[in-house]
N, C-alpha and C positions, 0 to 999 in steps of 0.2 A: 314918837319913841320907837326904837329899836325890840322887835319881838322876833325873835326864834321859833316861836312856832307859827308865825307866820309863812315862813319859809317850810318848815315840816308839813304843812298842810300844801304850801305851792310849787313849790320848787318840785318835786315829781310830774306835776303836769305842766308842770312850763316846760320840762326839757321833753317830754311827752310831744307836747304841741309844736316845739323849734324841729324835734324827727319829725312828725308829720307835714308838718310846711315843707322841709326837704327833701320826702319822699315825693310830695305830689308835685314839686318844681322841678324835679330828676324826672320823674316819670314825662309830665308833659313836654318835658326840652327832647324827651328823647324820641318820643313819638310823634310829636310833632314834627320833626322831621321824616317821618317817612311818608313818604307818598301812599295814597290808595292806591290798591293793584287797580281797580276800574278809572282808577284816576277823578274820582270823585270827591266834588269840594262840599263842604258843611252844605252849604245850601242845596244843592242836587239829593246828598243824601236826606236834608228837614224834607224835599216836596216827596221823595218816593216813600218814605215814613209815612207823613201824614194822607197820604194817596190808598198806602195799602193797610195803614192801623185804622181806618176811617176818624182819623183826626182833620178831617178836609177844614174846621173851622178855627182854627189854631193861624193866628196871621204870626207874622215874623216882623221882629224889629231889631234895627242894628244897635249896638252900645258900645259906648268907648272902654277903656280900659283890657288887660287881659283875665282871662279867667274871671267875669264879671258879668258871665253868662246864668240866665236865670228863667223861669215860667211863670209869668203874674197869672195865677185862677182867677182874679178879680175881672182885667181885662180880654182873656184869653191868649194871652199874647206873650210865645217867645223871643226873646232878647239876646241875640246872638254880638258876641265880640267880634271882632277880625280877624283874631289868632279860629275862628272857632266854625269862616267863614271858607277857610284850605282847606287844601285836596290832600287832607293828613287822615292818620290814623287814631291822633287826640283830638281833630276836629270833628270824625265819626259818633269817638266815643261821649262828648261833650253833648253833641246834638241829640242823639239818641236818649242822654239821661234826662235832658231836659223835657224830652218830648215823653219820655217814663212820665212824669210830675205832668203830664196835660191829661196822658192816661188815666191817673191817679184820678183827675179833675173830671175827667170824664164819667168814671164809673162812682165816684162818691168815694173814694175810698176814706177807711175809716182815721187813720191817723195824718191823711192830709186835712180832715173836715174837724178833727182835733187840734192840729198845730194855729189852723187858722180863726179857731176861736178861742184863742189863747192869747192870739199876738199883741191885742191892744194891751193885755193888763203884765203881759211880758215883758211890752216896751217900757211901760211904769215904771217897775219892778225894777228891773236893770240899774233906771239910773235913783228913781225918788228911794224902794228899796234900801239900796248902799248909804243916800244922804242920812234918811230917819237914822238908819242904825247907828253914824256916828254923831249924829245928832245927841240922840238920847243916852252915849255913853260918855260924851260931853256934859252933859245935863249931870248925871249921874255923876260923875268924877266930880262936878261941881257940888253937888248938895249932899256927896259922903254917902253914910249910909241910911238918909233919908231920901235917896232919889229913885223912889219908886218909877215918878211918873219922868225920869230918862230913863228907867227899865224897860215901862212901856214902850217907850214910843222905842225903843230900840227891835224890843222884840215885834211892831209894828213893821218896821223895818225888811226884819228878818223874813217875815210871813210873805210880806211883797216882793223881794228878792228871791222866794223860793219860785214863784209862777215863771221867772226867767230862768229859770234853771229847770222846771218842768219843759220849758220850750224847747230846751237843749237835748231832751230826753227823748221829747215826741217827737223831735222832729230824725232822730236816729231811723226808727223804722221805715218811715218817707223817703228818707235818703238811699237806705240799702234796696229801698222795693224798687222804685226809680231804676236803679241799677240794674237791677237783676232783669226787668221788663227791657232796658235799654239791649243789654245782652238778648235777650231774646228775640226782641227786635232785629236787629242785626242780622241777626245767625236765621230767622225767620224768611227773612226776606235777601237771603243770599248775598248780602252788599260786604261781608267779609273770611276774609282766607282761614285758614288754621292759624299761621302768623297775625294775620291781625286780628284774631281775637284772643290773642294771648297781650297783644298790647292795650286794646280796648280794655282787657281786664285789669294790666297794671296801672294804666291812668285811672277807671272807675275806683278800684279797690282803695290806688293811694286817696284819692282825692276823697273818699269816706274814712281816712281816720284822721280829717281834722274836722271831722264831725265829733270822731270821738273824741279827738283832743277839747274840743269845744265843750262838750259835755263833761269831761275830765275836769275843767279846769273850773267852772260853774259850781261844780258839784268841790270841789275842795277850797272855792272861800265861799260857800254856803257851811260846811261842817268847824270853817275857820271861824265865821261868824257863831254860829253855835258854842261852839270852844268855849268863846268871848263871854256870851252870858251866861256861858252855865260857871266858869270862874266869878265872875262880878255878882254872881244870885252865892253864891256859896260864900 
């Protein structure tokens, strides 16, 4: 069925998130074309990083796809793309944030050691979450205004689908430390100009608000689901 407030609740963060997507595929088109002034590629600048932040135990792995670059804490192990592999100024800044998130890993830090006790029942949540909730307003559409137990299990639902939307949250501060540590890394260890750390900071900066979009968009069909059953209880 056709709901309207569906859309009230999403349609702001969808177009929230289509800017975000566009900001950080502008940014990285952009800078990734410029060369390092030392002419240095992703990997040159991952070993002087891990040499001089004493991340010496951080191995590197390649992965297909673009901008699919990531830090597994579990294995120690950065996962660098191709695009992320150039003697660019978005491959600096890509490398450096990743290798933020080993720092992170390093020292304990407290909302990486959060997000990752989170993720299992995140991943739940996400999708079992969504199912119960229409599940049980199924249920309930079925049995009128006797359908308690599709209230329940909806608001079951709900509860579970909220820890995927805490994941969304926690993991925002993770995202911006990383960054900011990456910046500092950088500018630390001399590997960029005045110029390129004005670009480093437009690829970091874009590429953190589809974080926020992320968080954005979690959080308005989480209050969309809300919505649902505080009409259906009334």
């Amino acid at each position: 069925m056709f709901d309207l407030t569906y859309f009230i609740f999403a349609l702001p963060a969808m177009l929230f998130a289509m800017w975000a997507q566009f900001q950080v595929q502008s940014a990285f088109r952009k800078w990734s074309q410029v060369p390092s002034a030392k002419r240095l590629n992703g990997m040159d600048v991952a070993q002087t990083l891990m040499q001089n932040e004493n991340l010496a135990h951080v191995r590197i792995e390649r992965i297909g796809g673009t901008l699919t670059d990531h830090y597994d804490p579990r294995s120690k192990v950065m996962r660098l793309s191709e695009s992320s592999t150039q003697p660019s100024v978005a491959a600096m800044a890509i490398v450096a944030h990743e290798l933020g998130h080993a720092a992170q890993d390093k020292e304990g830090y407290f909302w990486l050691q959060a997000r990752a006790s989170i993720v299992g029942i995140a991943n739940l949540g996400s999708n079992l979450g969504t199912i119960l909730f229409f599940i049980g307003l199924m249920l309930g559409a079925v049995a009128g205004r006797g359908g308690q137990l599709g209230y329940t299990i909806a608001v079951a639902g709900v509860i579970l689908f909220s820890a995927a939307v805490a994941f969304t949250l926690v993991t925002l501060p993770v995202e911006f430390n990383a960054s900011a540590r990456a910046k500092a890394m950088l500018q630390r260890n001399g590997l960029v100009t005045v110029e390129e750390a004005n670009g480093v900071n437009a690829v970091l900066n874009a590429a953190a608000l589809t974080y926020v979009a992320a968080a954005a968009q979690s959080v308005a069909q989480l209050l969309y689901f809300i919505s649902i059953l505080g009409r259906r209880r009334n």
